[in-house]
N, C-alpha and C positions, 0 to 999 in steps of 0.2 A: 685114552679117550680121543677120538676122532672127531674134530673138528667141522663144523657142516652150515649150509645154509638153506635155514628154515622159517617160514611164515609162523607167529605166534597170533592166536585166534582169542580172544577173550570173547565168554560166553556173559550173556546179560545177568545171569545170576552171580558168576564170580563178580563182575563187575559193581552190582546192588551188595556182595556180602564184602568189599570192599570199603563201599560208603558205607557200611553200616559198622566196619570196625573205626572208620575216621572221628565218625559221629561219637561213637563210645568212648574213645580215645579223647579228643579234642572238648569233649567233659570236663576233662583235668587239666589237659596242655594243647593247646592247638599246633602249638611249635612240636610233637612230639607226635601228634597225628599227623601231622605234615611228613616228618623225617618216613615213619613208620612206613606208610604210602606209598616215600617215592621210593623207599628199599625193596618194596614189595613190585613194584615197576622195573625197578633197574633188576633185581633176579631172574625175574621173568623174560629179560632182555637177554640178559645172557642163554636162555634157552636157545634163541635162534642159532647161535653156534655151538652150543654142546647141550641139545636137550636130552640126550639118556644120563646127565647130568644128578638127576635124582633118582629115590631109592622108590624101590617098587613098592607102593601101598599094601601093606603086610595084610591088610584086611580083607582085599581082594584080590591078591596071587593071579593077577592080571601084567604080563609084562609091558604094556604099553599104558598103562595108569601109574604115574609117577609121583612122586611128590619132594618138594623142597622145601626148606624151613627158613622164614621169616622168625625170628624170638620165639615168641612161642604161635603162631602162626604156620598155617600149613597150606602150603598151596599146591595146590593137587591140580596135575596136568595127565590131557592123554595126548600119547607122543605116534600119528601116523606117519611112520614112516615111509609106507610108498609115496605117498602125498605131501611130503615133506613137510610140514604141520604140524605144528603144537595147538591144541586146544587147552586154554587154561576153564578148567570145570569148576572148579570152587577154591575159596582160602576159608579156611576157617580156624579156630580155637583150638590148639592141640588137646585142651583139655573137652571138648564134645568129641560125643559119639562121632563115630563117624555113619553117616545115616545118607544113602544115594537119595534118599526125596530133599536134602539140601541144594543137590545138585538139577531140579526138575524147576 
């Protein structure tokens, strides 16, 4: 894996299904929606230097649509690579569908 420097973009949607796992989470532990959050941050961080880092979203056989695993947490990036870019598209529930109008 090659090492690189790249801009990581978060989209207003992953951003809202972020809050909205903190929210669900912080329910029961706020210390644990915390933690969860900044892990979900800090992976994402690492994209800028290795983001074909993730496995290719098996539901879409798309090779620039990727995804990495938070717990059970899935956060699905698309990787341009001419443009040096990560778009973070969504995180969600490994257990949901996976459903592109999440991502809209």
């Amino acid at each position: 894996m090659v090492e690189v420097n790249v801009k990581v973009v978060w989209t207003d949607q992953a951003i809202k299904q972020v809050n909205q796992i903190a929210e669900y989470i912080a329910l029961e532990s706020s210390n644990q929606a915390h933690r969860i959050v900044k892990l979900i941050f800090d992976t994402t961080k690492r994209l800028e230097k290795f983001p074909e880092v993730g496995a290719v979203v098996p539901e879409l056989e798309d090779q620039t649509i990727r995804e990495v695993l938070v717990y059970s947490y899935r956060i699905i990036y698309q990787w341009f690579k001419k443009d040096r870019e990560v778009r973070v598209l969504g995180v969600i529930h490994a257990a949901r569908l996976l459903n592109w109008d999440l991502f809209r």
